[in-house]
Every structure is written in C-alpha cells, then in structure tokens.
KOLKOL-843217 format. One record per atom (N, C-alpha, C, CB): residue in one letter; x, y, z. Coordinates in steps of 0.1 Angstrom, whole numbers, plus 2048, in hexadecimal, padded with zeros to 3 digits. Glycine has a CB too. Example, Ala and Ser with C-alpha at 12.3 -4.5 7.8 and 13.67 -1.06 7.14 Angstrom:
2
a8847C784E/a87B7D384E/a8847DF84E/a8717D385A/s8807EA847/s8897F5847/s88180084F/s88D7FA839/
END
This chain:
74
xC76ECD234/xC69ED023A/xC6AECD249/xC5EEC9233/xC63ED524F/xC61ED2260/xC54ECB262/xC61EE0269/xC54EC526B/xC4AEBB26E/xC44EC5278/xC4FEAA275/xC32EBD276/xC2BEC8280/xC23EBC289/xC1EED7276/xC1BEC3290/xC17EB629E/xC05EC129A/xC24EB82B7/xBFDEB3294/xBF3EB8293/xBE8EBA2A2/xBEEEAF288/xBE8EC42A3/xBDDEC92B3/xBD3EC32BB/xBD5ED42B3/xBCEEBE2B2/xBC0EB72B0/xBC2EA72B6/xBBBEB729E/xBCBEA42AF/xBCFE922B5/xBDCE942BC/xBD1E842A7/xBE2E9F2C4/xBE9EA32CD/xBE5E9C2DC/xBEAEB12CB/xBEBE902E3/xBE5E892EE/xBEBE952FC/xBECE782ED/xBF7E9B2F6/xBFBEA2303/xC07E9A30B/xBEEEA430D/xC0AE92304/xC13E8430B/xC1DE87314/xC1AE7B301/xC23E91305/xC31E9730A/xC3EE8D305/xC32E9931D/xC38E862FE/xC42E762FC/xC4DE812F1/xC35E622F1/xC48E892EB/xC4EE882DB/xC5DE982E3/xC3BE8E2C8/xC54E9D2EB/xC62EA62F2/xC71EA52F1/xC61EA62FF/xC6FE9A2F9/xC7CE99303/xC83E902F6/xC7AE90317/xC7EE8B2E8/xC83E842DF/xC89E892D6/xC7BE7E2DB/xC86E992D6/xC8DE9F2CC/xC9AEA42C9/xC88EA72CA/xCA5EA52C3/xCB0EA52C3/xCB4EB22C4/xCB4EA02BA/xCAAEBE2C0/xCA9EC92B9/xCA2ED52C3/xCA1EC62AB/xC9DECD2CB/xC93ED52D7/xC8CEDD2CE/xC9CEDE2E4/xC84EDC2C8/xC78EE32BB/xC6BEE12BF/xC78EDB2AA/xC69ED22CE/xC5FED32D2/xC5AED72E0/xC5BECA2CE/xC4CEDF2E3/xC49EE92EF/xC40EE82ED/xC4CEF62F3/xC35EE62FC/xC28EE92FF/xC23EF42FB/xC26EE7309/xC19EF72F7/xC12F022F2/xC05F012F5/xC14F042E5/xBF9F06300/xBEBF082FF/xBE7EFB300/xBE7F0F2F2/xBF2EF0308/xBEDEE230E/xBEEED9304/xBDFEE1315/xBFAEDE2F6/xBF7ED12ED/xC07ED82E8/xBE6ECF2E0/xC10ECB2E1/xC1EECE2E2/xC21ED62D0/xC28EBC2E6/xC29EDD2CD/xC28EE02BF/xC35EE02BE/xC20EED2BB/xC3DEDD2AD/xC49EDE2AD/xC4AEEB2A4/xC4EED12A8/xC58EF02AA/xC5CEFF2A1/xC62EFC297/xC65F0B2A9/xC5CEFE289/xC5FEFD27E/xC71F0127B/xC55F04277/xC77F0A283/xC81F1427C/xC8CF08286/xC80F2B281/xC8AEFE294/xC94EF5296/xC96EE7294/xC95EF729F/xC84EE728B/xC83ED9288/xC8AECF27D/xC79ED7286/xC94EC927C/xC99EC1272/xC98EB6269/xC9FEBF275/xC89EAD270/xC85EA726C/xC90E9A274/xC82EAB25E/xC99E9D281/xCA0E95282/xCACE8D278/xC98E90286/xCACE9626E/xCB6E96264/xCC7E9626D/xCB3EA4258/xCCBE8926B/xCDDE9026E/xCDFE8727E/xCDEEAA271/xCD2E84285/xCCFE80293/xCCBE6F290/xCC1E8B299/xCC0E71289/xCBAE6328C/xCB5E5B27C/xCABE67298/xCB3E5527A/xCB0E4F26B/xC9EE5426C/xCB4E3A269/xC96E56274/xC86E5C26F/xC86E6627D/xC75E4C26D/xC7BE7027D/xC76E74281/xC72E70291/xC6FE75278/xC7CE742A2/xC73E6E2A8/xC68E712B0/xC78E6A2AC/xC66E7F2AE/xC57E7F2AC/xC4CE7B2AE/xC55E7F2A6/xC4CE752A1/xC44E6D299/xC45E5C29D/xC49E70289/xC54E5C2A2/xC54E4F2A6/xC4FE492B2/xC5FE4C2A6/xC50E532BB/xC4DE4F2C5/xC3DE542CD/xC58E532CA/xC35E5C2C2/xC2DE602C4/xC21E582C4/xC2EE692BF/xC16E582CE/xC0DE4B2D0/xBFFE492C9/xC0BE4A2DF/xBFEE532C1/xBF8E562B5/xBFBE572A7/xBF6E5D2B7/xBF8E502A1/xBFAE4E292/xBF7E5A28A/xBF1E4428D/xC05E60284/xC00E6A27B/xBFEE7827F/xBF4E67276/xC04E7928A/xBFFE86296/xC0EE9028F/xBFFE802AF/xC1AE8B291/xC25E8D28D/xC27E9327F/xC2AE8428F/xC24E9B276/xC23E97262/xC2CEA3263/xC0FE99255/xC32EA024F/xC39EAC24A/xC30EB624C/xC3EEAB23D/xC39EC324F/xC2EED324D/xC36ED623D/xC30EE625E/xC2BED4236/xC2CED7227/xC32EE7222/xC1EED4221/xC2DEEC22D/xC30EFE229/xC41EFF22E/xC23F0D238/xC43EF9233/xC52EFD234/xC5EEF222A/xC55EFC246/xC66EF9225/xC72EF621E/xC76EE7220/xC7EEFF223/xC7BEDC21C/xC84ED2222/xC91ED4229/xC85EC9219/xC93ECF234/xCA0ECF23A/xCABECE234/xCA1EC7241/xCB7ED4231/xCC3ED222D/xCCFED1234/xCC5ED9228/xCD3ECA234/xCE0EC523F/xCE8ECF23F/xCE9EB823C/xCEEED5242/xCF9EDD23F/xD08ED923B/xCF9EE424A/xD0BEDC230/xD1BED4229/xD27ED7234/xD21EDB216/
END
C-alpha cells in the first residue's frame, strides 16, 4: 500500500519532501500529495515511513487502503 498525506491537516511544511527516498512527494494546489505508483512505503530505505516521521502532524501521513501493498522486488 502507498501512503497518502491527508489535505485537510496538510500544514504545507514541505518537511516530508526532501525525506523521501522515492521522490513520490510534490506540491499540489498549496498542499503536498504523495504519488501512489512511486510510493514504497519506504520499504528497502528506512525501517518506517519518513513521511510520517518527520511530519509535524499526527496522522496526516496514513496507509492509502485502495492501493496494493508494496513488494520488494526479488
């Protein structure tokens, strides 16, 4: 599954950008969104999500349930 960045409690920080391994996250309409099809969930990079880690809001970062879980590639 790819993680999504809920809009609503999106501060605009920019913190969670420059954190991603995957570059999946971009400004969009003054609030940052991640692209499901490069997001990994930081699988293979980092032991969680940093995202989510570094993001200054609680919970803003979550799995997007509609998409597949990540698979590493063998």
């Amino acid at each position: 599954m790819a993680l999504k960045i809920i809009a609503s409690q999106c501060t605009s920080c920019s913190a969670c950008e420059a954190e991603c391994p995957n570059v999946a996250i971009s400004e969009k309409n003054g609030t940052f969104v991640i692209n499901p099809k490069k997001c990994t969930e930081c699988l293979g990079h980092f032991d969680a999500p940093q995202c989510a880690a570094v993001c200054p809001v609680d919970n803003t970062c979550v799995i997007d349930t509609s998409y597949p879980r990540y698979q590493i590639p063998a």
